[in-house]
C-alpha positions as CSV (number, residue, x, y, z in Angstrom):
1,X,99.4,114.6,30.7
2,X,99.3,118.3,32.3
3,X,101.8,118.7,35.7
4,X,100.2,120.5,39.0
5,X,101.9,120.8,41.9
6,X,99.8,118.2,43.5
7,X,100.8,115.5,40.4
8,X,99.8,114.5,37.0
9,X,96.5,115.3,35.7
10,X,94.7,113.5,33.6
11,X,91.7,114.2,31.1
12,X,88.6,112.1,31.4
13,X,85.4,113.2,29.4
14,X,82.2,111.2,30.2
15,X,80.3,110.6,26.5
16,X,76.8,109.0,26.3
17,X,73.1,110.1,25.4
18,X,70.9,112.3,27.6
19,X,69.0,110.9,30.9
20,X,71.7,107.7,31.1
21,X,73.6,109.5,34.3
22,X,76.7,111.2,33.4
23,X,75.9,114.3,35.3
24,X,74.7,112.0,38.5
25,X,78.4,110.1,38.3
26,X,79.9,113.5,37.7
27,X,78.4,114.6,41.2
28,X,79.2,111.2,42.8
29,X,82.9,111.7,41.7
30,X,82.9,115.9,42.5
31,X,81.3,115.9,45.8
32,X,79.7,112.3,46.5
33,X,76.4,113.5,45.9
34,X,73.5,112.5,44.5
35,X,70.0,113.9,43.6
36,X,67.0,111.9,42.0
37,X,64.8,114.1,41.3
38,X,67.8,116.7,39.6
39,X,66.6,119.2,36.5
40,X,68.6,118.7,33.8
41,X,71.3,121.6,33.0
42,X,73.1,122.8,29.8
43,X,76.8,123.5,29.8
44,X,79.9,121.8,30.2
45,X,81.1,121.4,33.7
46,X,84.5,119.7,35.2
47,X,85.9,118.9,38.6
48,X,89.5,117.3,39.8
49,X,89.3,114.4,41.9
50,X,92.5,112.8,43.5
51,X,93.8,109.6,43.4
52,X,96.9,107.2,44.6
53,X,98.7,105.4,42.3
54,X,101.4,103.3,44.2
55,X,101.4,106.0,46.7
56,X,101.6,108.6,44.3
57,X,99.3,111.4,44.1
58,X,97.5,111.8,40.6
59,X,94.4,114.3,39.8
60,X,91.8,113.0,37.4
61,X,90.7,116.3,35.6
62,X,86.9,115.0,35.0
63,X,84.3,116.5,32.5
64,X,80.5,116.0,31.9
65,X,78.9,117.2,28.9
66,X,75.4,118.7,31.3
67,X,72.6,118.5,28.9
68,X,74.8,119.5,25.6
69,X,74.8,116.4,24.2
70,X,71.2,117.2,23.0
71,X,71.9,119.7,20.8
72,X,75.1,117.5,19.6
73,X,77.0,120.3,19.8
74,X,79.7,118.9,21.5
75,X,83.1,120.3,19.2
76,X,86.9,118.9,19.1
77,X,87.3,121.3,22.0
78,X,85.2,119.1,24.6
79,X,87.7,116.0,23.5
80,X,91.0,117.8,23.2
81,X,93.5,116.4,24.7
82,X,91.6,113.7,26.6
83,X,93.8,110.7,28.1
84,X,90.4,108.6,28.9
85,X,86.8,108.5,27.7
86,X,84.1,106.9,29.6
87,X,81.2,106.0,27.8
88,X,78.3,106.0,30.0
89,X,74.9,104.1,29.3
90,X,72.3,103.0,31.3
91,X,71.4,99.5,32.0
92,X,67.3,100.2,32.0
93,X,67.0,100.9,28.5
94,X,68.4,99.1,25.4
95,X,68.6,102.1,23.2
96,X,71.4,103.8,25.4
97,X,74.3,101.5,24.6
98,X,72.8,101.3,21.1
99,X,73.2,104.9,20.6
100,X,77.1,104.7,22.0
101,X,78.1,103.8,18.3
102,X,77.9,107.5,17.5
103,X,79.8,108.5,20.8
104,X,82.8,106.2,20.1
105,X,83.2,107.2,16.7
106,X,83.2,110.5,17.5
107,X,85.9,110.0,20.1
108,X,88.0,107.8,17.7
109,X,88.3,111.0,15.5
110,X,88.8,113.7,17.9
111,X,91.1,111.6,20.5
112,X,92.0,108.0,18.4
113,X,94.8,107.3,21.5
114,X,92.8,107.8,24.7
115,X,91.8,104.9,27.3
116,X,88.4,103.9,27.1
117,X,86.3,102.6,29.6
118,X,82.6,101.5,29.2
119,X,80.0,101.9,32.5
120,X,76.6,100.2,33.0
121,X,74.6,102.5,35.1
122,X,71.4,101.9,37.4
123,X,73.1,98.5,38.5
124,X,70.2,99.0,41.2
125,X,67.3,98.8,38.8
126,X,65.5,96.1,37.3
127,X,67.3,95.5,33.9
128,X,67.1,95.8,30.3
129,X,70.4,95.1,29.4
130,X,71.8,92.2,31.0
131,X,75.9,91.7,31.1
132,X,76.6,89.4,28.1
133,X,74.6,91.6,26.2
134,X,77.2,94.6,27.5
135,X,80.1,92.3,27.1
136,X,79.2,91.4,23.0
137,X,79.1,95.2,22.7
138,X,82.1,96.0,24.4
139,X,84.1,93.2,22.3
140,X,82.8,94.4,19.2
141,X,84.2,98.2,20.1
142,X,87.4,96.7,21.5
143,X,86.6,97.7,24.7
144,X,89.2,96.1,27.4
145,X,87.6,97.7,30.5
146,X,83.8,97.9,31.0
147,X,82.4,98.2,34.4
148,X,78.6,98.5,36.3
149,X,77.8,100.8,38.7
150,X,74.9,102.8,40.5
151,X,75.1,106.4,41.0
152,X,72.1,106.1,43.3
153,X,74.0,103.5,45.7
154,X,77.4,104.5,45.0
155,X,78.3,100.8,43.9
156,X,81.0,100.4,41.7
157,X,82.2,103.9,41.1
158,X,85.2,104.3,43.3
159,X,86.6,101.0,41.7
160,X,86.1,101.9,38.2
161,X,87.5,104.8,38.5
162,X,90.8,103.9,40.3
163,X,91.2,100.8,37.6
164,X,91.0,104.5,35.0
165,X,93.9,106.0,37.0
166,X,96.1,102.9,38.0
167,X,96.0,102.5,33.8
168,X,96.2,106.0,33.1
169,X,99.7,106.3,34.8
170,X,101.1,103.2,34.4
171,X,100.4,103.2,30.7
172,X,100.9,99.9,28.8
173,X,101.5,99.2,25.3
174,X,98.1,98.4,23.4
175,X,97.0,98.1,19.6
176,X,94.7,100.6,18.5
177,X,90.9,99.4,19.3
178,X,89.6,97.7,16.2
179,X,86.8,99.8,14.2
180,X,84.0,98.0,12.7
181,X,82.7,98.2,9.4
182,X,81.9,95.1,8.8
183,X,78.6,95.2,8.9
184,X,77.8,93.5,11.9
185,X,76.1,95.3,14.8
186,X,74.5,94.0,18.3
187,X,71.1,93.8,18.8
188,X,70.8,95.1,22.8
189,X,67.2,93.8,23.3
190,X,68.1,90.0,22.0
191,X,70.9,89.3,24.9
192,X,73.4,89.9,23.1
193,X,73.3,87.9,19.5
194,X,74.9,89.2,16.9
195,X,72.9,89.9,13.7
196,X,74.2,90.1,10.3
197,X,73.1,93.6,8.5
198,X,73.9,95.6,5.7
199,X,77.3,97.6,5.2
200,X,77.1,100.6,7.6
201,X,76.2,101.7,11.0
202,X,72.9,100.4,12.7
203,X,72.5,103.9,14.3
């Protein structure tokens, strides 16, 4: 945690797969914004929104990964440091939360202690994934907070987001988030079951 004169700041990197939303939440957050017909960028852009905490004044120092991610050339740098990772997928297509395996095990190496937090997007939209599909994912990655929101209606965000601070500075004791290798993976497009599989990742 980094000290400005206007409180503690904390690191939160947005992680997920290209087209799921991360730069449309990144805009939400920034500027309350939001553009559906945006080109997609490439760079890696940040903004410092405020929040209370108890009457307290704390700065969420937020960072989108804009179009890298598909080059997969994000490096230790992008994740250094980080108190909180959000994982981002969207709730239209199956394949979005399938491909989060990657993003969390590349977050469990570069930042192991970091709040995690895992967001549904286009909560607006007719649905591919439906929410105990979500939850059987977000138990199996010992995910403790996961949350749905739509960065076209703003639903959601403001909440999720002040649940990621209140945690972030009132920090409680937690066991590390369990990693599995047990072979067993969730199939997204059969409501959540769980299907035995070889040793490995599903990716």
């Amino acid at each position: 945690m980094a000290y400005s004169g206007r409180g503690p700041t904390y690191k939160v990197v947005l992680l997920g797969e290209l087209g799921v939303g991360k730069t449309s939440l990144f805009k939400r957050l920034k500027d309350n914004t939001f553009d559906e017909y945006q080109t997609a960028t490439t760079g890696i852009d940040s903004c410092t929104k405020v929040m209370k905490v108890d009457n307290e004044q704390v700065m969420l120092s937020i960072w989108d990964t804009a179009g890298v991610e598909r080059f997969r050339t994000l490096t230790r740098n992008y994740y250094r440091n980080a108190h909180a990772t959000v994982f981002v997928y969207t709730l239209t297509e199956a394949s979005s939360l399938h491909y989060l395996a990657q993003w969390i095990r590349d977050a469990q190496n570069f930042c192991p202690d970091a709040i995690r937090m895992l967001v549904g997007n286009k909560n607006d939209l007719e649905q591919e994934i439906d929410q105990n599909t979500a939850q059987a994912f977000a138990n199996l990655h010992g995910f403790d907070n996961i949350k749905f929101i739509s960065c076209k209606t703003n639903e959601g965000i403001q909440e999720a987001f002040q649940q990621l601070a209140d945690e972030l500075h009132k920090p409680k004791k937690k066991s590390s988030p369990p990693t599995p290798d047990d072979g067993t993976i969730v199939d997204v497009t059969d409501k959540g079951d769980f299907v035995k599989g070889s040793r490995g990742c599903a990716c």
